[in-house]
C-alpha positions in Angstrom: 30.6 -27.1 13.7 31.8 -29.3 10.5 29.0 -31.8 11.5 26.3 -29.3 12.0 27.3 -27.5 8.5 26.6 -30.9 6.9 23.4 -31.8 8.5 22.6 -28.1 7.5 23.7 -29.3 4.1 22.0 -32.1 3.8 18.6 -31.2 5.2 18.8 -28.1 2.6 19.3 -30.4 -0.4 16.5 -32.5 0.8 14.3 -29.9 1.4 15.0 -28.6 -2.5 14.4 -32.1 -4.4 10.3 -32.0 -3.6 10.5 -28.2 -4.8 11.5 -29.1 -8.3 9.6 -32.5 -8.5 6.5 -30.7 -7.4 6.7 -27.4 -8.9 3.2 -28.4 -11.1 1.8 -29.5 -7.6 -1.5 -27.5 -6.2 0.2 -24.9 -3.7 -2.0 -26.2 -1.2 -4.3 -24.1 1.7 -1.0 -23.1 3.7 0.4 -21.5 -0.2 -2.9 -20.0 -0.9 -3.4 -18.0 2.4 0.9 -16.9 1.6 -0.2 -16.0 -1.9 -3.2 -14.3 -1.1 -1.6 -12.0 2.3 1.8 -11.0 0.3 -0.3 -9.9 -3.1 -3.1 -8.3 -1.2 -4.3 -7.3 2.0 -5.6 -10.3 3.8 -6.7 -14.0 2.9 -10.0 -15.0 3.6 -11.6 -18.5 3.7 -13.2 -18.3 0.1 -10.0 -17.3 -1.7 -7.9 -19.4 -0.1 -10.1 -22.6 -0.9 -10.0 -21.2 -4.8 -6.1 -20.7 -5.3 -5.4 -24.0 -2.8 -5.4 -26.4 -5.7 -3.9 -24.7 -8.4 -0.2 -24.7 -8.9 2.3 -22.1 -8.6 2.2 -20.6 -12.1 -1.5 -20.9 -12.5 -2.4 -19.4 -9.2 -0.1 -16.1 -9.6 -1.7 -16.0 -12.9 -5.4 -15.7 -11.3 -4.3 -13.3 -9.1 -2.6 -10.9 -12.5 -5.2 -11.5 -14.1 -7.8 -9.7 -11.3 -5.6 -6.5 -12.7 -7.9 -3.0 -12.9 -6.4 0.1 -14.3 -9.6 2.3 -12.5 -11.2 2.3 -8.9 -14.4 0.0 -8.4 -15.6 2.5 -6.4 -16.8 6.1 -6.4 -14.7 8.6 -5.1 -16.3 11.7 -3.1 -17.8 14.4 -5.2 -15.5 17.0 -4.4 -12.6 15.1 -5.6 -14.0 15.1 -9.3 -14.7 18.9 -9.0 -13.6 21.5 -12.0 -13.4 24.1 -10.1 -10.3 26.3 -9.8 -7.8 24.6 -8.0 -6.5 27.5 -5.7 -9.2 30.5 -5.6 -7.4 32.2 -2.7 -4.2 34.1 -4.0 -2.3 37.3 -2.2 -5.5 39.4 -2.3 -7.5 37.0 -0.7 -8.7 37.7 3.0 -7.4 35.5 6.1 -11.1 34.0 6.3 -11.1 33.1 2.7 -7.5 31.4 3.1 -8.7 29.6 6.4 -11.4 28.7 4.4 -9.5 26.9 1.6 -7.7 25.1 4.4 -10.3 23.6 6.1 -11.5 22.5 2.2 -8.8 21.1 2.0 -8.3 19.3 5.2 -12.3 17.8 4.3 -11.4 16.4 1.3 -8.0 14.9 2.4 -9.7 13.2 5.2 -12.1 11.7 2.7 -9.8 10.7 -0.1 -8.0 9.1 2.5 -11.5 7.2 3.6 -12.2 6.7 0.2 -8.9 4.7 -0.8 -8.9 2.9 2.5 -12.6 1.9 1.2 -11.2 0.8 -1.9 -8.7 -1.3 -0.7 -11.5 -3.3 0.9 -14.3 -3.6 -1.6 -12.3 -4.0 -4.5 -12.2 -7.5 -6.7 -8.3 -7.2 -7.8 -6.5 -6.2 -4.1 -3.1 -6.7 -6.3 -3.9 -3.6 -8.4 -4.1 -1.6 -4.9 -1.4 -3.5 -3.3 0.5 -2.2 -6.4 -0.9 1.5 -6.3 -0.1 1.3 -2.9 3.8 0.3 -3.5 3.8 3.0 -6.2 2.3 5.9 -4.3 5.4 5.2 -2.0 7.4 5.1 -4.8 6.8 8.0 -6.2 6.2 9.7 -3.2 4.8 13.1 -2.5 2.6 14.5 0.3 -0.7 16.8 0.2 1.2 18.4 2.9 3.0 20.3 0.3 0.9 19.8 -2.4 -1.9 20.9 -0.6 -4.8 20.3 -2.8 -7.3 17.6 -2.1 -7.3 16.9 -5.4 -4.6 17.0 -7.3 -3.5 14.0 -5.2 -6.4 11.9 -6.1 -5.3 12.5 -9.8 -2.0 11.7 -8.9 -4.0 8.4 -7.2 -5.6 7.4 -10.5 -2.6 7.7 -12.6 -0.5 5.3 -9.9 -3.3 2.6 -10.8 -3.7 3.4 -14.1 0.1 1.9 -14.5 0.1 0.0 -11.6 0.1 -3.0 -13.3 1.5 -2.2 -16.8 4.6 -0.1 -18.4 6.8 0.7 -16.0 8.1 3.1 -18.5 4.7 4.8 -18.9 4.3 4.8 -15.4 7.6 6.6 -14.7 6.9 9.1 -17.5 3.1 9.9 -16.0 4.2 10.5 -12.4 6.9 12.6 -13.5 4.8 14.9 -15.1 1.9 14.7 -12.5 1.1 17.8 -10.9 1.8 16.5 -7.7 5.2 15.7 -8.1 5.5 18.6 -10.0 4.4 20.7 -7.6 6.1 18.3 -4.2 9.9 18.3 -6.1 9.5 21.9 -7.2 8.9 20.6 -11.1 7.3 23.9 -11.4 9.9 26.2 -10.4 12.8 24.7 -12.7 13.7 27.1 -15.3 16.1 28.0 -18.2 19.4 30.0 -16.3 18.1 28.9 -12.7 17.4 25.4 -12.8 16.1 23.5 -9.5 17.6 20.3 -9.0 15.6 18.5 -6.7 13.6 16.5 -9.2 16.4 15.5 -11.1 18.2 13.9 -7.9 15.2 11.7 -6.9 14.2 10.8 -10.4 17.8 9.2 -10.2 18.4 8.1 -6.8 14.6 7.0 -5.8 12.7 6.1 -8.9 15.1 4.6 -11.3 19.1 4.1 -10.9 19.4 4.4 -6.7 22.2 5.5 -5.2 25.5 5.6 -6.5 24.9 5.1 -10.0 25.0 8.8 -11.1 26.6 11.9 -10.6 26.1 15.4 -9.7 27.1 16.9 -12.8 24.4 14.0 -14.4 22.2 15.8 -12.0 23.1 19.4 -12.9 22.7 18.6 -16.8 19.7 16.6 -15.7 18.2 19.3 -14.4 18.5 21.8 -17.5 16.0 18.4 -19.2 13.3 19.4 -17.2 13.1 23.0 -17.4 10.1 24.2 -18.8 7.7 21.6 -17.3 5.1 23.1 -15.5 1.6 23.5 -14.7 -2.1 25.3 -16.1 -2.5 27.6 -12.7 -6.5 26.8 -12.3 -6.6 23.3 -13.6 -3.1 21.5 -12.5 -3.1 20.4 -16.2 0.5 19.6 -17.2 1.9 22.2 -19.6 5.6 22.4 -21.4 6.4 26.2 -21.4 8.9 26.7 -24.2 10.3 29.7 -23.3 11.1 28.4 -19.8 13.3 25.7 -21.1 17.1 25.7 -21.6 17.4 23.9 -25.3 21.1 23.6 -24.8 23.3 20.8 -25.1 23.5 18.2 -21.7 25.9 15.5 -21.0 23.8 12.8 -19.0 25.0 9.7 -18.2 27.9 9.5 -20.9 25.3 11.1 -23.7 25.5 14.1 -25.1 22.4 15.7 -26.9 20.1 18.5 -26.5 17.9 16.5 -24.0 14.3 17.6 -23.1 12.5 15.8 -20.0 11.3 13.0 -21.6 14.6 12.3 -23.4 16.6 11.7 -19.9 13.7 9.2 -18.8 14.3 7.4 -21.2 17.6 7.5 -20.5 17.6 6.0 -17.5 14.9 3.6 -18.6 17.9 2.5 -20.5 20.0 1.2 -17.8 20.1 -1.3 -16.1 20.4 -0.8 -12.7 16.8 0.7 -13.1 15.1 -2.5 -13.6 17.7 -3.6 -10.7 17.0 -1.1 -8.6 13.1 -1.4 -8.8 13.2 -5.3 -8.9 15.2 -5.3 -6.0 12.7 -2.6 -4.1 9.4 -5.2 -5.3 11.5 -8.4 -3.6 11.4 -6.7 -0.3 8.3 -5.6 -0.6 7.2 -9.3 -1.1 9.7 -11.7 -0.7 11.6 -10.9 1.8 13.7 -8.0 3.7 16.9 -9.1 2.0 17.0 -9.8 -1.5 18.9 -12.3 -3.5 21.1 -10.7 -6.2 20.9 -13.2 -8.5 17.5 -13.6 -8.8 17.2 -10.1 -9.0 19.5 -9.6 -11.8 18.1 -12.5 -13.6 14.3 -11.1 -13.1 15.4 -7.6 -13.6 17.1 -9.1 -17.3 13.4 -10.2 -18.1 11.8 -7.3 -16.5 14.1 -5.0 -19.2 13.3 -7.3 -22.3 9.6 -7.5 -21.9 9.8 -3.8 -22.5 9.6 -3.1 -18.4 5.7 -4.6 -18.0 5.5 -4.3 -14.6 3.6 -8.5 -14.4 6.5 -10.1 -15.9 9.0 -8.1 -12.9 5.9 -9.2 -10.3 5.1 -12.9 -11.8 8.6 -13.6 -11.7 9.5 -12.6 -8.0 6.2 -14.6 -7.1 7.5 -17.8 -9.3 11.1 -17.9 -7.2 11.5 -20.7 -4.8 12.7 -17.8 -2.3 9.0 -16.6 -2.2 7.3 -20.2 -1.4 9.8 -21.2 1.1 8.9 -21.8 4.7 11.5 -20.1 6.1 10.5 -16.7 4.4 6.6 -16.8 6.5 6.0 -14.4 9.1 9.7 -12.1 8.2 7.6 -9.3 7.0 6.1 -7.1 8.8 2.1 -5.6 7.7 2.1 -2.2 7.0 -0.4 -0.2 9.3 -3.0 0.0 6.0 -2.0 -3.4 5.3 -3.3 -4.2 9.1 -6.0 -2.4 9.0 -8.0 -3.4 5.5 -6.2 -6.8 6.2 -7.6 -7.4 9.6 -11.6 -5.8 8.3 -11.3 -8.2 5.1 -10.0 -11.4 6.7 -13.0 -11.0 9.0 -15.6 -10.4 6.3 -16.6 -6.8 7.7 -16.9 -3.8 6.1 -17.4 -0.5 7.5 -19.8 1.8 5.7 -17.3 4.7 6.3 -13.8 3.7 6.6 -12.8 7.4 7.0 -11.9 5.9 10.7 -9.8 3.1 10.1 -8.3 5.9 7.7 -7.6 7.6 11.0 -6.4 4.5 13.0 -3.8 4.0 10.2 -2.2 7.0 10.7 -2.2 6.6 14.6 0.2 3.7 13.6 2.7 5.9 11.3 1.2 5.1 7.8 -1.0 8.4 6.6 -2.0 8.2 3.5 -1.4 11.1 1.0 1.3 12.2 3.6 4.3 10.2 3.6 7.4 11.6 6.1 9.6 12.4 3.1 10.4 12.2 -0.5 11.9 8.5 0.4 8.3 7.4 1.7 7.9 5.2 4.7 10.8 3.2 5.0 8.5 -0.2 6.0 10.0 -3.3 7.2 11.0 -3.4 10.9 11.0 0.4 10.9 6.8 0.1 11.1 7.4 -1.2 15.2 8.0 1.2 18.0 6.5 1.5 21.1 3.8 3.9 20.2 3.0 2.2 17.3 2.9 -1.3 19.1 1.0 -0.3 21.2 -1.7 1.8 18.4 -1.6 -1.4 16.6 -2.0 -3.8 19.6 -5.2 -1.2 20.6 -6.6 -1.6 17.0 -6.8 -5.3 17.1 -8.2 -5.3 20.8 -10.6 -2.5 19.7 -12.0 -5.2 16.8 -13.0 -7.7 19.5 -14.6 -5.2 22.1 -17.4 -5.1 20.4 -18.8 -8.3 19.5 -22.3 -8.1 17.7 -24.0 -10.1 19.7 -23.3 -8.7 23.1 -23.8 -4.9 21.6 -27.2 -6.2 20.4 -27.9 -6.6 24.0 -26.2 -4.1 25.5 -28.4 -1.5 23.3 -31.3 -3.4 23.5 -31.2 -4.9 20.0 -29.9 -1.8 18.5 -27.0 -3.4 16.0 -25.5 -3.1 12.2 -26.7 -4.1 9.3 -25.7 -6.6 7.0 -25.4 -6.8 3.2 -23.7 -9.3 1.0 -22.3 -11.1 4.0 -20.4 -8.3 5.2 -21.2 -5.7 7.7 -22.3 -2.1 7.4 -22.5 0.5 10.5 -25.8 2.2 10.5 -24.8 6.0 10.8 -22.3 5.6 8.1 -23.7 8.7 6.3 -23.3 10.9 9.3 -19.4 11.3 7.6 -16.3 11.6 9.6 -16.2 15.0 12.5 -15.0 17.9 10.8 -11.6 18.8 12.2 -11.0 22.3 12.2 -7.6 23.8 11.3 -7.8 25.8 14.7 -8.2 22.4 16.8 -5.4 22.1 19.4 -3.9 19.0 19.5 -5.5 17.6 22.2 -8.9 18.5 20.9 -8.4 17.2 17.7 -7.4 13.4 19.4 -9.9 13.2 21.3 -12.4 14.0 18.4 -10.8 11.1 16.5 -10.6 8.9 19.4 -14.4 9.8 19.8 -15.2 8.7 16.2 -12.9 5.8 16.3 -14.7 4.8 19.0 -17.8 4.7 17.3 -16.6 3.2 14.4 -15.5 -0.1 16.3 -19.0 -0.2 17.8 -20.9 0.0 14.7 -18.7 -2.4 13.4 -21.0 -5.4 14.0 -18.3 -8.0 14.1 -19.5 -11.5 15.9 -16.8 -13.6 16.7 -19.1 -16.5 17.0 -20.8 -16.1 13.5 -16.8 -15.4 12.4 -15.9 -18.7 12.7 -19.1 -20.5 12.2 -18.9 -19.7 8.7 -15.6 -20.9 8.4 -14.7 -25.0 7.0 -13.8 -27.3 9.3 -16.0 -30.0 11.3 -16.6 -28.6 14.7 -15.0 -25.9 16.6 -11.7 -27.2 16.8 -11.0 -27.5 13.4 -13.0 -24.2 13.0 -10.5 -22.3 15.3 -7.6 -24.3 13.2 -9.0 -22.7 10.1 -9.2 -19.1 11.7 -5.6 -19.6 12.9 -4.7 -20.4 9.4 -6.3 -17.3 8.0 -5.3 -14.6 10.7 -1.2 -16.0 11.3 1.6 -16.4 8.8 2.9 -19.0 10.9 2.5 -20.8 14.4 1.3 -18.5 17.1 4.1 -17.1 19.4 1.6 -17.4 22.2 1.1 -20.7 24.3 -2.1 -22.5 24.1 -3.5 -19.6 22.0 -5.7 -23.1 20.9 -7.3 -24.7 24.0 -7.3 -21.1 26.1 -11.4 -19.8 26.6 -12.7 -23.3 24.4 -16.0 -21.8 24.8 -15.8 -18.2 24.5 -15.3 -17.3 20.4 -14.7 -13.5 21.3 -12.3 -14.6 23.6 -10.3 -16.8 21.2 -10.8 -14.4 18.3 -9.1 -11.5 20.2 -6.3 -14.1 21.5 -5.5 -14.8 17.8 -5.5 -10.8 16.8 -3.5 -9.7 19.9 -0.8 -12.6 19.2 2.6 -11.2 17.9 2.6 -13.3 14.7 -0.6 -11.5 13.8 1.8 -8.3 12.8 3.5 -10.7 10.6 3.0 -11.5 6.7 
């Protein structure tokens, strides 16, 4: 054991001297393609030959400096509506209510569409890997919630700050009427205050656990009374007469605290910028994060006034994120698979309401997290219902290759734009699911359009990887290897298995285990 701990030793020493002599080198295709999967949703050929010869600090600074603070694309109609939020109250019949709740369900289903949609034809996938990590951040579900759109709102203002003040951020989403409305915001009030925002604001979004009280949470509380909500717009109101102007004793200060007081409070500390630094390293570093680095990030993170680029830029510039040892040790989200999967093989769906659909079928539905915690990620996204929805995804890609459609329907195939593909019926929209369905009937009308939507797809396997570098097809299939896997393919002869079948091969590379991997 002595002997092996110095060979260990050594080789580690080693290894670190061509890190620090090279740290202006270009990152290379193999850094590009880890760059491009961990700060978006999947690497394709053309950005990984852009960022390949550009060094570490240049190359993190192209991919900040895609940032957005607003969608690229047009969200559905009804979403944008100023109509009265809720127009069924106690008076209202039972057909009226069921009528708001099948609304509601229609324009869930198509926010969800619609983001997933985003996610793929955007030109800065950091801004909505980042809206993503905030929106299970600061978690809330249209479960509760209920209205369509007052979670798109809540949507905008997560990418709004996505990529800015963390401080801003945290003060927006508090007072969003989501959260309001999913942490009870709305029923806190002077002489019966509700607690439950005050807890997660503490133990979730800034300090985490064990770095607060319960009486910091009682006092805590009596800040937020008072914050509320405009009924028929969702527009955030402070109702005077609702709050408790009295003196609080939060985190060893005393003062007549309001809401926006205590955030800033516990802005203040530093186990917030700990605590969320610490949360962004396993999001895309690696599942256990180094304390040191995170202090000394956090530190910076703190100074710069919390801008959320200098806590990201800095996790991204650690030797902990380039090393070969942490490829492949995190595992893709079920949106990260799906929008990963559809952009690393150039095609986009027309409607992606769908793939929405398929996500969910694999734990991850958006606007609906399990709890006030989020999804908790990591190893926790494998099971054997979801290996087996996320094996059937990837097999479902490759079922339908263009070519042999074409044939099958006698020419009848997608269409193409802009080098991606489009499914022809697109505007048909996603099957209305009624709120009535039983269970079984509502599967099998998603399995129905699912279906469908792999069909349309128009993905050729062959035309895949003939537009990929390399001189003939085996450095071809190399290159797609490259793309698709964070590291060497679990299965044997993945490489030489069906030479001449490119379907075959493709669908080898999709269904191997490493292809769950980022």
């Amino acid at each position: 054991m002595p002997i092996a701990r110095t060979t260990l030793a050594c080789a580690a020493a080693i290894l670190a001297i061509p890190a620090v002599v090279l740290a202006g080198a270009p990152i290379g295709e193999d850094g590009a393609r880890h760059l491009l999967a961990r700060t978006g949703f999947g690497p394709t050929a053309a950005g990984i030959a852009t960022h390949a010869p550009l060094d570490r600090e240049t190359a993190v600074a192209r991919v900040l400096a895609t940032a957005r603070t607003s969608a690229a694309t047009a969200p559905p109609p009804a979403l944008l509506s100023t109509e009265p939020l809720r127009p069924v109250n106690e008076q209202s019949s039972e057909a009226e209510r069921k009528a708001f709740r099948q609304q509601q369900i229609r324009e869930g289903i198509a926010l969800r569409g619609w983001w997933m949609g985003e996610m793929l034809a955007t030109d800065s996938p950091v801004t909505e890997r980042m809206t993503l990590f905030w929106h299970n951040h600061f978690a809330s579900s249209q479960q509760k919630v209920r209205v369509a759109r007052l979670m798109y709102r809540q949507n905008v203002t997560l990418r709004a700050h996505a990529l800015g003040d963390f401080g801003a951020l945290l003060h927006a989403a508090s007072k969003d009427a989501a959260m309001l409305l999913y942490l009870d915001g709305v029923r806190n009030r002077r002489g019966a205050p509700n607690e439950n925002f005050a807890r997660e604001v503490m133990e979730l979004f800034t300090l985490g656990e064990g770095h607060y009280t319960e009486r910091d949470v009682k006092e805590a509380a009596r800040a937020f009374t008072g914050w509320s909500l405009e009924r028929g717009t969702g527009t955030f109101v402070f109702r005077r007469l609702l709050h408790d102007p009295g003196e609080k004793s939060v985190l060893g200060r005393t003062g007549r605290f309001d809401g926006d007081e205590v955030l800033d409070l516990l802005l203040a500390r530093p186990e917030t910028a700990e605590h969320v630094v610490a949360k962004l390293w396993r999001e895309f570093v690696s599942p256990e994060p180094d304390a040191a680095e995170v202090r000394r990030i956090a530190a910076e993170f703190r100074r710069s006034g919390y801008r959320i680029p200098v806590a990201l830029s800095g996790l991204l510039a650690t030797d902990a994120f380039w090393a070969p040892a942490n490829r492949g040790v995190l595992v893709k989200s079920p949106v990260e698979l799906v929008v990963g999967t559809l952009t690393s093989l150039d095609v986009a769906p027309g409607d992606m309401t769908p793939f929405a659909l398929a996500s969910a079928g694999m734990g991850q539905n958006l606007f609906s997290p399990p709890n006030v915690k989020g999804w908790p990620g990591g190893e926790a996204w494998i099971d054997t219902s979801t290996l087996l929805a996320r094996k059937q995804f990837a097999e479902s890609i490759a079922r339908y290759d263009e070519s042999r459609t074409m044939m099958a329907a006698g020419g009848m195939g997608a269409r193409q734009r802009g080098g991606r593909t489009l499914a022809p019926d697109a505007a048909e929209g996603f099957p209305i699911i009624d709120v009535d369905d039983e269970p079984k009937a509502r599967a099998q009308r998603i399995a129905r359009a699912l279906d469908r939507a792999f069909r349309e797809l128009g993905f050729s396997a062959s035309r895949w990887l003939a537009s990929l570098p390399g001189d003939g097809p085996s450095a071809k299939r190399g290159t797609a290897q490259a793309i698709l896997l964070p590291i060497a393919p679990a299965g044997s002869g993945i490489g030489a298995r069906d030479e001449a079948d490119a379907l075959a091969f493709v669908r080898a590379t999709l269904l191997d285990p490493a292809f769950q991997l980022k």
